[in-house]
TORZADO-233853 format. One record per residue (C-alpha): residue in one letter; x, y, z. Coordinates in steps of 0.2 Angstrom, whole numbers, padded with zeros to 4 digits, always signed. Layout:
AXYZ ...
***
This chain:
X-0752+0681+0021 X-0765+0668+0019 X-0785+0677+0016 X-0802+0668+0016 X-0811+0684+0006 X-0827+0673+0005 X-0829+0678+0026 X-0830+0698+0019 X-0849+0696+0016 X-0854+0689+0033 X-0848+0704+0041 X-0858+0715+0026 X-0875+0703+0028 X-0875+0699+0046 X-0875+0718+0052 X-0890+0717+0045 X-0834+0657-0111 X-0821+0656-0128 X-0820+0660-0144 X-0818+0643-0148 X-0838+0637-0142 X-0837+0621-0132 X-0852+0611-0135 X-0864+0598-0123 X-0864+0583-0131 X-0874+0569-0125 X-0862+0557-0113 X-0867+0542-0103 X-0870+0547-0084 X-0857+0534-0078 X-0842+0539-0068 X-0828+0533-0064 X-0817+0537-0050 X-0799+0539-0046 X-0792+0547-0030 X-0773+0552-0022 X-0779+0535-0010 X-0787+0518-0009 X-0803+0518-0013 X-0817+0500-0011 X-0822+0495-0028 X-0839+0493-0023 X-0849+0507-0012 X-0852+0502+0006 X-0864+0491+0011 X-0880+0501+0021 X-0889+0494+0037 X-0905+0487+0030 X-0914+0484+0048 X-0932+0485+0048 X-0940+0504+0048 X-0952+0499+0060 X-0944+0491+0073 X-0954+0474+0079 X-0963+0471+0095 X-0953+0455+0098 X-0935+0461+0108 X-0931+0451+0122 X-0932+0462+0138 X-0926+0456+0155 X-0931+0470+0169 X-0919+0468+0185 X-0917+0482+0197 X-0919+0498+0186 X-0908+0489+0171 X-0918+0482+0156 X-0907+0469+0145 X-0911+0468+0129 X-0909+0456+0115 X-0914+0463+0096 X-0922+0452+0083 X-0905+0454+0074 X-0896+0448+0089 X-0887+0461+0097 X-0887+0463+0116 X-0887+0478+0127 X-0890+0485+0144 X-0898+0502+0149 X-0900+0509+0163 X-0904+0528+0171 X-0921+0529+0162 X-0938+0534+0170 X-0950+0524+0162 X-0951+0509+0148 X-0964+0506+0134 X-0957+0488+0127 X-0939+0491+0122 X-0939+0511+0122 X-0934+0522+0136 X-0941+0540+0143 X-0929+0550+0149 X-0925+0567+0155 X-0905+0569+0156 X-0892+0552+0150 X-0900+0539+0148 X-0885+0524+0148 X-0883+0509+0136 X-0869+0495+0137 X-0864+0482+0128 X-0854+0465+0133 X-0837+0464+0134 X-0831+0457+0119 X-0842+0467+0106 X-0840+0472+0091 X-0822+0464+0091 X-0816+0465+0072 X-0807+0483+0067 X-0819+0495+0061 X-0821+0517+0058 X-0840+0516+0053 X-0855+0512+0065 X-0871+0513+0057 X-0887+0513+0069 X-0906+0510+0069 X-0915+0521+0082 X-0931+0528+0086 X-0932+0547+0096 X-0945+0557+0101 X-0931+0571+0102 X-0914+0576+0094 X-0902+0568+0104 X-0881+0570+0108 X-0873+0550+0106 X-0857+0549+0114 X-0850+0529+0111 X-0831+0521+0119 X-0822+0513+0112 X-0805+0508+0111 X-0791+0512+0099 X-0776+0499+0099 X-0775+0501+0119 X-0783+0515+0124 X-0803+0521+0129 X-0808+0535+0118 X-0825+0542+0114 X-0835+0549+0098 X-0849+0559+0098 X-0866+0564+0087 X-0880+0572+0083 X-0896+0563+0079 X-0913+0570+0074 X-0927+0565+0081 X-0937+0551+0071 X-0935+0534+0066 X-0920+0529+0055 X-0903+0524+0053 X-0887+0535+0058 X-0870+0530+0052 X-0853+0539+0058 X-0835+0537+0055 X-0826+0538+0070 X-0813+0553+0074 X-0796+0542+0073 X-0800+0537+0052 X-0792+0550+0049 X-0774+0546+0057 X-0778+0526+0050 X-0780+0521+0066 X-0793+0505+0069 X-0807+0504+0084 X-0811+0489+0092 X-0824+0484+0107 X-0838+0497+0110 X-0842+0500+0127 X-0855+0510+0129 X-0866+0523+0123 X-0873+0542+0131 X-0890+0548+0125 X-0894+0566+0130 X-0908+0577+0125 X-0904+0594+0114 X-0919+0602+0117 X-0921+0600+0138 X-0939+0589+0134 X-0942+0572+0140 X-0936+0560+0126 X-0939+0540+0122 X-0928+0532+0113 X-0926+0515+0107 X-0909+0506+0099 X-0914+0492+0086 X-0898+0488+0079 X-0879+0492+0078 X-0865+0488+0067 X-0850+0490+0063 X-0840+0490+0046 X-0819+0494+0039 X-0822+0504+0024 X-0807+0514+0015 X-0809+0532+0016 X-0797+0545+0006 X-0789+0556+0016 X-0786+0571+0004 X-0794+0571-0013 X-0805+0560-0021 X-0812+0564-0041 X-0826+0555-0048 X-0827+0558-0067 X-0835+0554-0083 X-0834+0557-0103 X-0837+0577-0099 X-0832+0581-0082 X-0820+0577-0069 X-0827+0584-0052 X-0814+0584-0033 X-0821+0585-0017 X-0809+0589-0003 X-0810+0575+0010 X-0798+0586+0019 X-0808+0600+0019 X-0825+0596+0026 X-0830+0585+0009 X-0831+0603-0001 X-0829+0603-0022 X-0811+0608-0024 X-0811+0602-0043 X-0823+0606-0055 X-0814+0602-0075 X-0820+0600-0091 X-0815+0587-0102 X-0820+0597-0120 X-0812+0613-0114 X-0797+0618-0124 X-0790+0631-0116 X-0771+0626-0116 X-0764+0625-0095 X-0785+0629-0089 X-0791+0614-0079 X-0797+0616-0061 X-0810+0632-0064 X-0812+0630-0043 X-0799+0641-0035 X-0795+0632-0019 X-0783+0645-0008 X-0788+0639+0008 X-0802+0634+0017 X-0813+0649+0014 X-0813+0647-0004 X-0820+0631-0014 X-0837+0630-0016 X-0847+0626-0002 X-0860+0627+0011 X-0861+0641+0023 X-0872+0648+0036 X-0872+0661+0047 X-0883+0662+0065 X-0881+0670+0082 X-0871+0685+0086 X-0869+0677+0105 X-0878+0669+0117 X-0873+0672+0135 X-0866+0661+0145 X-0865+0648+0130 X-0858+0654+0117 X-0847+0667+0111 X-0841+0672+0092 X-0824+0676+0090 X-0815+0692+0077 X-0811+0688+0061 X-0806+0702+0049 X-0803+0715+0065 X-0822+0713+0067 X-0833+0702+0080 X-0840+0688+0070 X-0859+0676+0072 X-0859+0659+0074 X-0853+0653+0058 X-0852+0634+0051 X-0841+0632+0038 X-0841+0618+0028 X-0821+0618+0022 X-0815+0622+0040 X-0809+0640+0050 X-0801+0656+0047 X-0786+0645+0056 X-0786+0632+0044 X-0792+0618+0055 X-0803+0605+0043 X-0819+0603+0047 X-0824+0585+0054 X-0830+0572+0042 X-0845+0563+0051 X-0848+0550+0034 X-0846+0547+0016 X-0853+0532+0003 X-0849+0531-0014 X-0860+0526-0028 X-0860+0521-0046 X-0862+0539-0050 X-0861+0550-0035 X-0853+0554-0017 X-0861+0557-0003 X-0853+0567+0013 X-0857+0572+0028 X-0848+0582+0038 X-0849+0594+0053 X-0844+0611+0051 X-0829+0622+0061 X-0836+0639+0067 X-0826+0652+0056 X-0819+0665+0069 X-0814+0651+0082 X-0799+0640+0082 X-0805+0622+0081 X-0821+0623+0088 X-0833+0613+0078 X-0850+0618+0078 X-0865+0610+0084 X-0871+0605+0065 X-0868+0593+0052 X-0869+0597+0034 X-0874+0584+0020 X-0869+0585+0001 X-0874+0571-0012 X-0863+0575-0027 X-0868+0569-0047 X-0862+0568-0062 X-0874+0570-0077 X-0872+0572-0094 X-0871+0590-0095 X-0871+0594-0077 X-0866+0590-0061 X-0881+0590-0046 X-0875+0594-0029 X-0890+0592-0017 X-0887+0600+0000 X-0893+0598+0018 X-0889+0605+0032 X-0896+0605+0052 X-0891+0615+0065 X-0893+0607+0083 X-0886+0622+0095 X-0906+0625+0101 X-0900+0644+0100 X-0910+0658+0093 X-0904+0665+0077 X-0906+0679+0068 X-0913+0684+0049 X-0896+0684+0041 X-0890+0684+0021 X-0885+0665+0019 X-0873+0660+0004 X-0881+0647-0007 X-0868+0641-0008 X-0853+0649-0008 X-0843+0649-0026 X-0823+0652-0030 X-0817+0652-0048 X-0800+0655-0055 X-0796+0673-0058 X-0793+0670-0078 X-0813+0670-0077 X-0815+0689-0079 X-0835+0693-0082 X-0849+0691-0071 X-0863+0687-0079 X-0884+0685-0073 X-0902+0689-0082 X-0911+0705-0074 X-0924+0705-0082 X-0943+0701-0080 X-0944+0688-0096 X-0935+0671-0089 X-0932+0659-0100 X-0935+0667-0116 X-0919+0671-0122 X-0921+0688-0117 X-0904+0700-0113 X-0893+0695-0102 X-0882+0708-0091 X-0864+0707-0087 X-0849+0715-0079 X-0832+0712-0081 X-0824+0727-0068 X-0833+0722-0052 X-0821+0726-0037 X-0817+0717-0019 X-0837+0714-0013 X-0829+0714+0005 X-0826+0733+0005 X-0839+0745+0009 X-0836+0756-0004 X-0839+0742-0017 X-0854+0734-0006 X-0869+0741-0017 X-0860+0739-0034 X-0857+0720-0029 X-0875+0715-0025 X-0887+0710-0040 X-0904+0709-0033 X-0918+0699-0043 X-0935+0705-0051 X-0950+0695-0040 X-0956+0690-0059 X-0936+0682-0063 X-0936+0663-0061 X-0921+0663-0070 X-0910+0663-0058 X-0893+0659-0064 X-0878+0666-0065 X-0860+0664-0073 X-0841+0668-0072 X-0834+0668-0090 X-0818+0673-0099 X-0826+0685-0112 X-0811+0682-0125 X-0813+0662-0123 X-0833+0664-0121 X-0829+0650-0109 X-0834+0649-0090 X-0842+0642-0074 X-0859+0644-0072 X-0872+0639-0056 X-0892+0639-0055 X-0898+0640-0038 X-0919+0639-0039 X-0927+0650-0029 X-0914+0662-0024 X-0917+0684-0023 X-0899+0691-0025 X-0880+0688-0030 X-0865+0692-0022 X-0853+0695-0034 X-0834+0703-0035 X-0818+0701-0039 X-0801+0698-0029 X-0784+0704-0034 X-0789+0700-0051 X-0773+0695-0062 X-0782+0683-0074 X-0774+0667-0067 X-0777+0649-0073 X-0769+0643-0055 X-0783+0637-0046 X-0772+0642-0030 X-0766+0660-0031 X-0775+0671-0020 X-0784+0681-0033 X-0801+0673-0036 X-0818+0679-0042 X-0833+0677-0030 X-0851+0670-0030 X-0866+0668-0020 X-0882+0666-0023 X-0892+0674-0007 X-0909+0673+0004 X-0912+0681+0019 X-0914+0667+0028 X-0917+0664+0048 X-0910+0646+0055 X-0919+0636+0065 X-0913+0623+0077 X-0915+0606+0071 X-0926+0610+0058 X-0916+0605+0041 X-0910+0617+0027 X-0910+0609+0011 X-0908+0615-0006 X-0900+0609-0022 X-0889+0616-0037 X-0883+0613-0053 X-0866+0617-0060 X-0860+0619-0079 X-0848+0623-0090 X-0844+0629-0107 X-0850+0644-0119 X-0862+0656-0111 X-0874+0651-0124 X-0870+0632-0121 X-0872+0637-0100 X-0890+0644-0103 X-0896+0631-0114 X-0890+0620-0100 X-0900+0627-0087 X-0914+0631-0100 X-0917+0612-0100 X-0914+0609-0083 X-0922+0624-0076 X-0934+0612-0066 X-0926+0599-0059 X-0930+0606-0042 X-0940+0618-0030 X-0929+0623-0017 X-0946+0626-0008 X-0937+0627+0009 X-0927+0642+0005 X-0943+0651+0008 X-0947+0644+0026 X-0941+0654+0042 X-0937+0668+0027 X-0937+0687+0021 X-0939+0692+0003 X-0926+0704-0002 X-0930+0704-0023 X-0934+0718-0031 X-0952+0725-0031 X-0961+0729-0046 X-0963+0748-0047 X-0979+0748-0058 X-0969+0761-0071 X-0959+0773-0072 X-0946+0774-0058 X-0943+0792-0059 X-0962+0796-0054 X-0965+0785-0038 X-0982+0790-0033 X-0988+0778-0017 X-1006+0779-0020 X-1010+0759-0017 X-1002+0745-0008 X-0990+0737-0020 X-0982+0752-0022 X-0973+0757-0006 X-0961+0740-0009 X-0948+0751-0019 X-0943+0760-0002 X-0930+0747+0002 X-0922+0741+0017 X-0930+0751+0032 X-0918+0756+0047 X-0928+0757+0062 X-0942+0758+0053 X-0959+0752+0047 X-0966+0756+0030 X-0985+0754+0027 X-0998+0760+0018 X-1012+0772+0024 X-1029+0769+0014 X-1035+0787+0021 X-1018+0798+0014 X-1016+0788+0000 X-0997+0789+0005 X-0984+0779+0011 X-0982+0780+0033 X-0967+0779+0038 X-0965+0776+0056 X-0948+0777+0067 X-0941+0764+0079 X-0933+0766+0095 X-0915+0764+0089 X-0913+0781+0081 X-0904+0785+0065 X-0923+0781+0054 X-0920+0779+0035 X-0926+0770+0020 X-0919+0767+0003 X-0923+0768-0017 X-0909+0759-0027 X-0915+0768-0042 X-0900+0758-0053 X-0910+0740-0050 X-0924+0746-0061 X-0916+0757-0075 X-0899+0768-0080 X-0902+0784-0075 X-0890+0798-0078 X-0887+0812-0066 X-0882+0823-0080 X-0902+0821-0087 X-0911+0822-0071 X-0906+0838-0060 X-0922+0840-0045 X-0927+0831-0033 X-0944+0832-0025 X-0953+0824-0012 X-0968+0828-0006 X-0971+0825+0012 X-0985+0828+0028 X-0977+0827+0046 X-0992+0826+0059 X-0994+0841+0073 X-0995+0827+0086 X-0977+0822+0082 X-0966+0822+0098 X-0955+0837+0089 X-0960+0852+0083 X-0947+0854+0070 X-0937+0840+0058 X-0921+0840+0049 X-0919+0826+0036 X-0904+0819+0027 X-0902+0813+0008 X-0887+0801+0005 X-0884+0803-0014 X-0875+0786-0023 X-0871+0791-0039 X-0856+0788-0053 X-0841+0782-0040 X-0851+0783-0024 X-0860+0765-0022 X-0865+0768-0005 X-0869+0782+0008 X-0855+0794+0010 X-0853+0811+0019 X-0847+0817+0006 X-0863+0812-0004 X-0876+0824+0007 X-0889+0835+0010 X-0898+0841+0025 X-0914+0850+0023 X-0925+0857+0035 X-0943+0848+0035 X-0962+0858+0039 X-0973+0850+0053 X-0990+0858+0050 X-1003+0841+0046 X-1001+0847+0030 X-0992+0842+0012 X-0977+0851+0007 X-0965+0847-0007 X-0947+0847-0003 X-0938+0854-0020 X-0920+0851-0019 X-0910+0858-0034 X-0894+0843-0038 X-0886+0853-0051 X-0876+0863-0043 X-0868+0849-0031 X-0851+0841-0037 X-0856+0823-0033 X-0871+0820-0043 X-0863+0814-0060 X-0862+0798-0067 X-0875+0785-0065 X-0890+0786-0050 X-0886+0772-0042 X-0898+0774-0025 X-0905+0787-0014 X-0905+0786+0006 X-0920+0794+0016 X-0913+0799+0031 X-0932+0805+0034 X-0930+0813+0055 X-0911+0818+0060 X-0917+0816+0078 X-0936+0806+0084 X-0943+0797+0098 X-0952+0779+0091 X-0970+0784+0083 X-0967+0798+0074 X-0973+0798+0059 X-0970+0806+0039 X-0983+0801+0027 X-0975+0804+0008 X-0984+0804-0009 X-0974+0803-0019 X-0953+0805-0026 X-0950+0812-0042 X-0934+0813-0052 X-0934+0829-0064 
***
């Protein structure tokens, strides 16, 4: 039974190193590159055509058909256009271009154009393929610059001849100009399954397969005997990778499919789908010391249904780490929704056993880090809470590691501007095989909304090496970017400072209502006049907030045995009489469980009461407080309203 476990935390987010040390010595930053297939000895040569284009194309009006003749010499006909400035074209629906018979007559699978658009655009090009027409198509932004595209048929080997003619569409439904300023054509040797690049420290895959994802991440001073590959590449959900998660449907449009007995979102995933259909690669250059792909995406749940989205990683060996730079932009014009985006997406071998991160409010001073070595399947409910490492708003040290604590030897990744980890493991049996099912999980995460045609970029490192030998790593490194657009179109989810003791919550000022935690139907403020948090209910029923007591300190249950809140429910209130609920995650119980809780009955008088609930007595409350759920109103209507001063633990 084949199972892409990195698919669990869509379904979780969108409803919502060795005893023998390893050490970095300096190496020069020159790869060099083998691969299962050809390869050209030198990268692929770019189109170097003007960036502005120049006023002086040759253009012959006749009958609604402009002919065109290019500085550089290439001809062209376009027709279905409204109106003409020069050599660019307004139009609303297609507008048509065609070449003469005979062009482009040498074998090529890579196009490279210059255009200019005032709007994202669809490109359709024929061709032919030995004796038959076929045609391609892309997604351009909208600006000035050059597009290059392998076609579809690279894959199977098979060499185009003669373009035809060439589609431009709007993606957006505006009017757009648009101008061709050159087009060529080029045979380059692409591999077909892996391709390595490597220096004197490390020897990095990238599955051109599989979307053009890292399947291969080994270290040459590693001397762990049968421990190569640290990746564990199981299938197409595995790897590490970009993936991104949108719309829950659009009618009419578009329409997610089930994956994991549970309807999906729109979900471009770089490796391919839950079917194991490869994602499609759009282009790929190689460099003196890094790869570039692009690629565009298959939606997770569907079968063989790319997205409308490409996805661009630059790959790069250094010294002591390699740099993957990532881009991605999604051209469906849908509307999306705030959703937990994986950034990226990691899979290392099982024999990595111990998760490892820094939690505290001191970065890059050395300070303690945290670790666990029994983290469970991060897909389950039960394990959902226990899985998920939120980050203090003062921690820039946002890094995070798999290790094998015998060996003191691991993976590790460092994502700049990131507020949580996802982290578990799978069937964990403490295999070297980078292709048994049982893996171990990462992703770094922000609650991030997509926009159409506005890019995502951000950029990691990767390492290897003792823990220590990890940190001092990313020490170094720790600003060799921004990752300034994670926080565009973006919700913070790190953990708030709680100003003291989290025991004593008392909300008497602004800052200090941000510890009640991910709101259900809810909005939490602050009234200036109670000097109390205000929590008002939405329509939708079911009204809660959360403390997740365990992200600021270990608490026992067996030390603190009362809970009190004290509370004002306004006479205006559409009810006369409240029940609340308490969901009580503690020891075992990660997340809220009927098992885990209490229903009290609430005063509605305009005035403060405390509600004293005595937890010694109840079987569940043992072990460590992990979080408390505030079911606050068992039934309202929207605008109701409990104003709290304060939570105390005794």
């Amino acid at each position: 039974m084949r199972t892409h476990m990195k698919k669990w935390i869509s379904a979780i987010l969108s409803l919502l190193f060795l005893a023998t040390a390893v050490a970095c010595t300096e190496q020069p930053d020159q790869p060099t590159v083998t691969d299962d297939a050809t390869l050209p000895s030198t990268p692929a040569e770019t189109v170097t055509e003007a960036e502005t284009f120049p006023d002086d194309f040759v253009v012959t009006e006749t009958n609604g058909t402009s002919d065109i003749l290019t500085p550089t010499g290439l001809k062209y006909s376009v027709t279905n256009y409204k109106n003409r400035a020069k050599a660019a074209f307004s139009f609303e629906n297609t507008l048509s271009i065609t070449f003469p018979e005979g062009s482009f007559a040498e074998a090529f699978n890579r196009f490279s154009m210059t255009y200019k658009s005032t709007e994202p655009v669809k490109v359709t090009i024929a061709y032919k393929v030995t004796k038959y027409d076929v045609t391609d198509y892309y997604f351009l932004e909208a600006g000035e610059g050059v597009f290059s595209g392998l076609s579809s048929s690279f894959m199977n080997e098979a060499d185009c001849f003669s373009i035809a003619s060439m589609t431009v569409e709007p993606l957006n439904g505006k009017t757009a100009m648009f101008t061709l300023g050159g087009l060529t054509t080029e045979k380059i040797d692409v591999p077909s399954t892996s391709l390595y690049i490597e220096n004197e420290r490390f020897k990095l895959g990238i599955d051109m397969g599989w979307g053009g994802t890292i399947n291969c991440v080994e270290d040459k001073l590693c001397t762990i005997p049968q421990l190569t590959n640290l990746v564990n590449k199981h299938d197409t959900g595995r790897l590490i990778q970009q993936s991104f998660y949108g719309t829950a449907g659009v009618p009419g449009e578009y329409e997610p499919g089930i994956s994991f007995d549970s309807k999906w979102v729109y979900n471009p995933v770089q490796g391919g789908d839950q079917y194991n259909n490869s994602s499609r690669l759009i282009d790929f250059k190689l460099t003196e010391t890094s790869v570039y792909i692009k690629s565009q995406p298959q939606d997770w749940s569907l079968d063989n249904q790319l997205t409308p989205s490409y996805m661009e990683n630059t790959y790069t060996l250094k010294e002591d780490r390699i740099q993957v730079d990532n881009r991605f932009v999604d051209f469906s014009g849908w509307e999306h929704p705030y959703s937990g985006q994986e950034l990226p997406a990691l899979y290392t071998v099982s024999y990595l056993d111990t998760f490892v991160w820094y939690d505290g409010e001191n970065p890059w001073t050395g300070d303690t880090l945290s670790s666990r070595d029994n983290l469970n399947f991060w897909g389950d409910a039960k394990y959902v809470a226990d899985c998920t490492f939120a980050i203090k708003e003062s921690n820039t040290e946002t890094w995070c590691a798999w290790i094998n604590t015998s060996q003191n030897y691991g993976l590790g990744v460092y994502v700049p501007n990131v507020d949580q980890f996802k982290a578990g493991r799978y069937e964990y049996d403490g295999s070297k095989s980078a292709k048994e099912d049982s893996t171990n999980y990462v992703a770094p995460v922000n609650l991030i909304k997509l926009v159409s045609f506005k890019p995502l970029e951000y950029s990691y490192i990767l390492t290897t090496g003792s823990l220590e030998d990890i940190r001092a790593t990313f020490t170094a490194h720790k600003d060799f970017s921004t990752n300034a657009t994670l926080h565009e179109n973006y919700i913070s989810s790190r953990i708030p400072s709680v100003g003291g003791d989290v025991t004593k919550l008392v909300f008497d000022a602004e800052g200090k209502i941000n510890v009640l935690t991910n709101p259900f139907s809810t909005t939490v403020s602050f009234d200036a006049d109670e000097q109390a948090a205000k929590l008002t209910a939405g329509p939708e029923g079911d009204v809660n907030v959360s403390i997740n007591y365990g992200d600021y300190a270990d608490l026992s249950a067996d030390t603190y045995k009362t809970l009190k809140i004290e509370y004002m429910i306004p006479t205006d209130n559409s009810k006369g009489a409240y029940e609340c609920d308490l969901f009580l995650c503690t020891g075992t119980i990660q997340a809220p469980s009927g098992d885990a809780r209490l229903r009290k009955s609430l005063v509605v008088d305009g005035e403060y009461h405390v509600l004293e609930i005595d937890l010694s007595g109840q079987s569940f409350w043992k072990g460590d407080i992990h979080k408390i759920r505030f079911d606050y109103f068992d039934f309202s209507s929207a605008e109701d309203v409990m104003y709290v001063k304060s939570i105390t633990l005794e």
